[in-house]
KENU-312279 format. One record per residue (C-alpha): residue in one letter; x, y, z. Coordinates in pm, whole numbers, padded with zeros to 5 digits, always signed. Example, Ala and Ser with C-alpha at 12.3 -4.5 7.8 and 13.67 -1.06 7.14 Angstrom:
% KENU-312279
A+01230-00450+00780;S+01367-00106+00714;
This chain:
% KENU-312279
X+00000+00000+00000;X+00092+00356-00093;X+00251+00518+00226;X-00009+00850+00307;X+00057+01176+00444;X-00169+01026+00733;X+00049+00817+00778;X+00352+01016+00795;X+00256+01311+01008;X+00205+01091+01315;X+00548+01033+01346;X+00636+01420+01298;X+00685+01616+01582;X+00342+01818+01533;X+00460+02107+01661;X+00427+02282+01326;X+00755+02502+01382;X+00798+02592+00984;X+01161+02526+00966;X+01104+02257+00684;X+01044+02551+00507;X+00595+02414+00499;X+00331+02593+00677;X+00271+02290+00891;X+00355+01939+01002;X+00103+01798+00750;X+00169+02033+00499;X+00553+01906+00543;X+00394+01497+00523;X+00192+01574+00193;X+00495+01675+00019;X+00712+01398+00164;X+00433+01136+00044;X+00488+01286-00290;X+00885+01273-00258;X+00861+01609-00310;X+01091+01701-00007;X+01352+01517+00216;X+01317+01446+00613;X+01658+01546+00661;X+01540+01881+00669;X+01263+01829+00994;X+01520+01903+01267;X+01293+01841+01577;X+01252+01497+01454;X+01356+01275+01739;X+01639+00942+01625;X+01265+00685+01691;X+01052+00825+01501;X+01302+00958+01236;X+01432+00600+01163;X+01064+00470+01167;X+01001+00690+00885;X+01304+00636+00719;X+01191+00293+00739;X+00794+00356+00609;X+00973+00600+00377;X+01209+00311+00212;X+01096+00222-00177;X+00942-00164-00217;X+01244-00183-00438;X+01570-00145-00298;X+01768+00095-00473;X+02111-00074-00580;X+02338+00150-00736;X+02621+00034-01014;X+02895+00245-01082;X+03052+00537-00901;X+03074+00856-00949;X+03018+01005-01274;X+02963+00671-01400;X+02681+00623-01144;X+02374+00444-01211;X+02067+00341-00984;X+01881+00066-01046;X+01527-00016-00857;X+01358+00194-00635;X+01002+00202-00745;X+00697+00192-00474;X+00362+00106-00705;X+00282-00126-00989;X+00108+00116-01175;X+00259+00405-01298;X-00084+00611-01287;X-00050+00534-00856;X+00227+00778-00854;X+00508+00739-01091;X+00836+00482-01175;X+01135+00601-01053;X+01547+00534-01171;X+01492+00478-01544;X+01553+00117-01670;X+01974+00079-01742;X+01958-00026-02120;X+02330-00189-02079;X+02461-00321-02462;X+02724-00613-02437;X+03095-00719-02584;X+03267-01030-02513;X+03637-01149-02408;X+03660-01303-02782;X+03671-00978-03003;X+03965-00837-03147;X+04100-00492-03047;X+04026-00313-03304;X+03641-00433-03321;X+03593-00452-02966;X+03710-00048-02971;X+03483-00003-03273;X+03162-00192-03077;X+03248+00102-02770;X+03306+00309-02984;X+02928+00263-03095;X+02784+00241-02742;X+02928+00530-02599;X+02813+00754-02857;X+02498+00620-02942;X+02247+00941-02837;X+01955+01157-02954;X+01785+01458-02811;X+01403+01429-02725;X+01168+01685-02605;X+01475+01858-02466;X+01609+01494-02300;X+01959+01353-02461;X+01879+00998-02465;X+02190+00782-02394;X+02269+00438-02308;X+02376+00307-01945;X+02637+00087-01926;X+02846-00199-02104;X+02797-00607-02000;X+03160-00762-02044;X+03066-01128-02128;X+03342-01417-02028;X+03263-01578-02393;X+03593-01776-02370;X+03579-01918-02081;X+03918-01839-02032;X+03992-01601-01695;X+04299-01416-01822;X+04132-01292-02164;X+03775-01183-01948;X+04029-00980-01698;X+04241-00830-02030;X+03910-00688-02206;X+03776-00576-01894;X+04148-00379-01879;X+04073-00235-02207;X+03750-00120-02055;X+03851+00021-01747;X+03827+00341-01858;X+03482+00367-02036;X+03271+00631-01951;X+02973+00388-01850;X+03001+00158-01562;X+03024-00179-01596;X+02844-00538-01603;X+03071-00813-01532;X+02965-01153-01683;X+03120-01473-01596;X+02968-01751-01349;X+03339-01861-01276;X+03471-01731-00964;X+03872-01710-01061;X+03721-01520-01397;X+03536-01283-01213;X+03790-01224-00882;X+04047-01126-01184;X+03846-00899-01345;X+03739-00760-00968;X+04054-00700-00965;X+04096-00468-01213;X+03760-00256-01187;X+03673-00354-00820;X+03700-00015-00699;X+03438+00113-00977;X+03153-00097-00827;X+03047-00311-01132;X+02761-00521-01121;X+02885-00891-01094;X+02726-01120-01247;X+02596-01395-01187;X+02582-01575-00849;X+02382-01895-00912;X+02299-02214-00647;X+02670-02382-00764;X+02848-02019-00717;X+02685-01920-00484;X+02917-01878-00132;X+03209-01772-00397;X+03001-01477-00547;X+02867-01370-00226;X+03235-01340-00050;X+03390-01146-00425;X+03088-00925-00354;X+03162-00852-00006;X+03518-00840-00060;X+03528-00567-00337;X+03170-00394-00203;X+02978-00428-00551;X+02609-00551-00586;X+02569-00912-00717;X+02345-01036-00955;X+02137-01375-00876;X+02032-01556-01180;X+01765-01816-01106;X+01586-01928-01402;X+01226-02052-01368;X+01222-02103-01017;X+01115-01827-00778;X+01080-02087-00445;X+01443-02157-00545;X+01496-01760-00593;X+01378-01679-00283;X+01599-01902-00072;X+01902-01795-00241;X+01796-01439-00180;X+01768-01522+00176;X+02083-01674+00192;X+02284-01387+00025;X+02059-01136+00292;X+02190-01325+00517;X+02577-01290+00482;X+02529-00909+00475;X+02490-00880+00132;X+02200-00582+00095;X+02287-00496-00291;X+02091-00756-00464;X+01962-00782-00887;X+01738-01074-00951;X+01711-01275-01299;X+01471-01498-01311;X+01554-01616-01668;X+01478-01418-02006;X+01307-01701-02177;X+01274-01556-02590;X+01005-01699-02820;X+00757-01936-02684;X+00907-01867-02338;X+00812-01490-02310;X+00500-01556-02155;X+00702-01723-01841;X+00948-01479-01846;X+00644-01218-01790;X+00464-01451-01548;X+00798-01428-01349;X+00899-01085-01346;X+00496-00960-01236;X+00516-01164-00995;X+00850-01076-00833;X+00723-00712-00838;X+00375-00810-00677;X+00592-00985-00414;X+00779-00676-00362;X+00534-00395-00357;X+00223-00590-00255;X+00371-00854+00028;X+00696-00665+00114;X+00871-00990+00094;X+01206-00854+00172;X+01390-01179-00052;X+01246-01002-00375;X+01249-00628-00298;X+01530-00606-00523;X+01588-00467-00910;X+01510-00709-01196;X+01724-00791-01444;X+01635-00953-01849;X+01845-01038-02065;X+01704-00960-02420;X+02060-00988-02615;X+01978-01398-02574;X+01725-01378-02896;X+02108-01331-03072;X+02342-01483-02887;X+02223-01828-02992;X+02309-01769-03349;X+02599-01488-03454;X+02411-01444-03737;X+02274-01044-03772;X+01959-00951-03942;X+01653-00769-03950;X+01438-01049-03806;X+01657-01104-03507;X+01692-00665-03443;X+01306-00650-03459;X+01232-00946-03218;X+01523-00810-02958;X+01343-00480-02981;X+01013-00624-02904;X+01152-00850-02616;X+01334-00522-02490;X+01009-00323-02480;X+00811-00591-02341;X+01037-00660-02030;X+01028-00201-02030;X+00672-00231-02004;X+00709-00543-01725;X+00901-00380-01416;X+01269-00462-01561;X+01496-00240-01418;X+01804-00358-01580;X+01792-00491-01967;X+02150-00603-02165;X+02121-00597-02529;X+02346-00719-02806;X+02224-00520-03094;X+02354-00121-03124;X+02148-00011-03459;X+02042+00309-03380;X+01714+00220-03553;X+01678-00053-03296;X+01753+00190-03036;X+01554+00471-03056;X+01231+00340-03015;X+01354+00189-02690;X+01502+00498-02562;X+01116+00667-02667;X+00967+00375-02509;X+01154+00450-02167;X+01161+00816-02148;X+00772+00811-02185;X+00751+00542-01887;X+01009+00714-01664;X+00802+01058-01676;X+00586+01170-01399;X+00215+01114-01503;X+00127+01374-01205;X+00355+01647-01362;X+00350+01745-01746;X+00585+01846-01949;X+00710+02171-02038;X+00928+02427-02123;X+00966+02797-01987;X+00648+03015-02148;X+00821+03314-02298;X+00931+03448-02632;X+01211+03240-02812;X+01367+03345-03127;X+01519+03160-03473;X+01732+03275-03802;X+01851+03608-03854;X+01534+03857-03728;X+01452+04242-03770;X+01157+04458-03676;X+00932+04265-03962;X+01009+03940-03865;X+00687+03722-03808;X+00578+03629-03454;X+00459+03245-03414;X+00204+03126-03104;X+00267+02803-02955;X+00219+02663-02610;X+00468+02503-02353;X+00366+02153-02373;X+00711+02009-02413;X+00648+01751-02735;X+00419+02051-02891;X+00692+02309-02841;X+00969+02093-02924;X+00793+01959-03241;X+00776+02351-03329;X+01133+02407-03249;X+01233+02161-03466;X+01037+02220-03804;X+01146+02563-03792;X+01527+02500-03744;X+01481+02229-04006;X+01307+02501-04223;X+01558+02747-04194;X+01253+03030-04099;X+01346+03334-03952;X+01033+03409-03633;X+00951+03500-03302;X+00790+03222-03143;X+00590+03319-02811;X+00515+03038-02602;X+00244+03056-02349;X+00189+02908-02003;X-00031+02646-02049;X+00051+02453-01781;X+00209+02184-01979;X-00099+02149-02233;X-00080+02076-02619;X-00277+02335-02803;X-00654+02157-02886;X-00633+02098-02479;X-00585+02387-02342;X-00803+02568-02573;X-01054+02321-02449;X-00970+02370-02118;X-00938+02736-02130;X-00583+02791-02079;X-00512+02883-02409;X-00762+03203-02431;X-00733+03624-02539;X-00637+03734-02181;X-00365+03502-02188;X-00210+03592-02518;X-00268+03956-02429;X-00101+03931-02116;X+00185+03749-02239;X+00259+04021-02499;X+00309+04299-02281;X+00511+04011-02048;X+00777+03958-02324;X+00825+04299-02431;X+00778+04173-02829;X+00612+04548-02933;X+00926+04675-02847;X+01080+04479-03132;X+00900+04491-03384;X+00691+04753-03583;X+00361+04548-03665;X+00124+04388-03486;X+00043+04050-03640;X+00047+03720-03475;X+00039+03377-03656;X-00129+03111-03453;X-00158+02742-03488;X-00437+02592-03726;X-00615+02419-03390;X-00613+02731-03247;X-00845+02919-03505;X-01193+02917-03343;X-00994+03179-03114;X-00899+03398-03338;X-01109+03659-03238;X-01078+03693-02885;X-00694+03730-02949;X-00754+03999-03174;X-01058+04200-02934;X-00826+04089-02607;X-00495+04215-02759;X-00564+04474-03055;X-00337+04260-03267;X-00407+04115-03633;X-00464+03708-03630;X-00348+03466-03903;X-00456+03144-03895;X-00114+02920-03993;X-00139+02564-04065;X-00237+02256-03794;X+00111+02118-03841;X+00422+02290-03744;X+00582+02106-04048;X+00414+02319-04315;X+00521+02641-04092;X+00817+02716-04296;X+00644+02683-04628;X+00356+02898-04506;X+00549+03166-04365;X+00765+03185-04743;X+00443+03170-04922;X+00230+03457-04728;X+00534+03660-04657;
């Protein structure tokens, strides 16, 4: 169950002393409900009560982080199984692989890839996470020399190997940068446990198909002080996605639901198996890894490592997650005010948009693409695409007039005509009666904004 503010503010002090920087105790539980604050800052909070909240505060997931430093990346640390409840924190680590049996030059070329592989999005550069170093050889010495060659990537890094020696080697070379290890496993298991204690790095526990078996093992790492934790239950591709699904739902429902402290811990899947099996690269097998990847996105995975890097394969993936990972509570936006593009003078047009982040981003992007030379005003909307908040009144002539004399455009320019977006017409008027400028209706795409603005000027 969702902690409440109820719940909270009867372990505050009450005393509603306003140093939090809130109006009141409850005020100051409401916003820590909505991790919108942090109960370091309620000094008269007694050591009980503060570690009994820090306690009812704590995430169903454990948050396990990978990585230090710049390199650092959390894993976990959601509280609901719906993102509509509140929202999914620590955005799924989309991790791509290389193995011990590549040759310099194409293992430099394959990091090459990964470390630059990036797109802007609504303002968000979309990046990968980290790199999975797989032990493909089997051999201990070559899994510790390409982990060498890695040491200095700017991700952090997934160890693979499920033989002790191969891993303590490589430990020894990256130890100190807190990669993940994996995999402990029931024949591993005391080995893996004491290289994670020894070097301080979280351990993965790969258990496939058995969550009784899971369980136990997770219990039995808990209890040699091991608190970093990342369960695999087994990617199963093709005919056994449905188990692999079954599996990972159910580990989360045992973590947010039960609190069973053996699963409270990040998931990991393993979509780069749909290749592995066969070296052979097509189209077939970068379409099903895709739709394995955004499956196991969709199904609570908090860690996913990949073998394909085509940045056609990619992008969705990176869409997929930044529209999970935003807060459903909280749109999007940008700062309202008036932006400007190309080379401008007194007779330069003047665009309307509003701040919805995708709508003005969309619009920022057709025009630089379009070379066209505007002012582009963009209006508090709180966070509304334009047929919404016309709908919902947000978008209205007070508004607009308001947000002309706000910007100060008058002062640069000489006319007073505004261009605003084709699903803005029906307001046309009330711009022009609330503002005593001239209204153009421009087109209901932003794409055909350049064209228009050549044709009727």
């Amino acid at each position: 169950m969702k902690v409440t503010a109820m719940d909270i503010y009867k372990l505050l002090p009450k005393t509603n002393c306003g140093d939090c920087g809130e109006a009141s105790c409850m005020a100051f539980a409401t916003k820590l409900s909505e991790k919108e604050i942090d109960l370091k800052v309620c000094e008269p909070l007694d050591t009980p009560e503060r570690e009994k909240l820090e306690d009812l505060l704590a995430p169903a997931v454990r948050e396990v982080i990978m990585g230090t430093g710049d390199k650092k990346v959390i894993l976990g640390g959601d509280e609901v199984l719906y993102r509509y409840e509140l929202t999914y924190y620590n955005p799924t680590a989309l991790v791509i692989d290389v193995n011990d049996e590549l040759e310099s030059e194409e293992l430099d070329e394959r990091i090459n890839i990964i470390e630059n592989t990036k797109f802007e999005r609504t303002g968000e550069l979309l990046t990968l996470d980290a790199i999975a170093v797989r032990n493909k050889s089997g051999d201990a010495k070559k899994f510790a020399d390409t982990v060498s060659h890695l040491k200095n990537s700017k991700y952090p890094l997934v160890l693979c190997s499920l033989d002790p020696n191969a891993m303590k080697a490589a430990l020894e070379i990256v130890g100190n940068q807190r990669p993940l290890i994996y995999a402990a496993t029931e024949n591993n298991l005391d080995a893996m446990a004491q290289l994670a204690l020894e070097y301080k790095c979280p351990l993965a526990l790969f258990v496939p198909g058995d969550l009784e078996k899971m369980k136990q093992l997770s219990h039995t790492l808990r209890s040699q002080g091991i608190e970093d934790i990342v369960l695999d239950p087994g990617t199963f591709v093709g005919e056994g996605m449905g188990d692999t699904l079954d599996n990972f739902i159910m580990i989360r429902r045992l973590a947010v639901e039960e609190r069973d402290d053996d699963f409270r811990f990040p998931i990991l899947g393993i979509p780069a198996l749909v290749r592995l099996d066969n070296t052979e690269d097509n189209i077939n097998k970068s379409i099903q890894e895709a739709t394995v990847t955004a499956t196991l996105l969709n199904k609570y995975a908090d860690l996913l490592i990949l073998n394909g890097t085509d940045i056609w394969e990619i992008i969705p993936i990176l869409t997929l997650r930044q529209g999970l990972f935003t807060d459903p509570r909280k749109p999007q936006t940008v700062d309202a005010g008036l932006y400007e593009f190309g080379e401008l003078d007194d007779a330069s047009p003047v665009l309307l948009t509003t701040n919805f982040a995708l709508t003005y981003y969309t619009v920022e992007g057709d025009l630089k693409s379009g070379k066209a030379n505007t002012y582009l005003l963009v209006l508090d909307t709180d966070g509304r695409a334009v047929d919404v908040s016309l709908a919902g009144g947000q978008l209205n002539g007070k508004s607009v007039a308001d947000l002309i004399k706000e910007t100060g455009i008058e002062n640069k320019i000489k006319h007073k005509k505004m261009i605003i977006p084709g699903l803005a017409a029906p307001l046309s008027g009330e711009i022009e009666d609330d503002s005593g400028w001239e209204v153009a209706v421009g087109p209901r795409d932003s794409s055909a904004v350049p064209d228009y603005l050549l044709e009727n000027l």
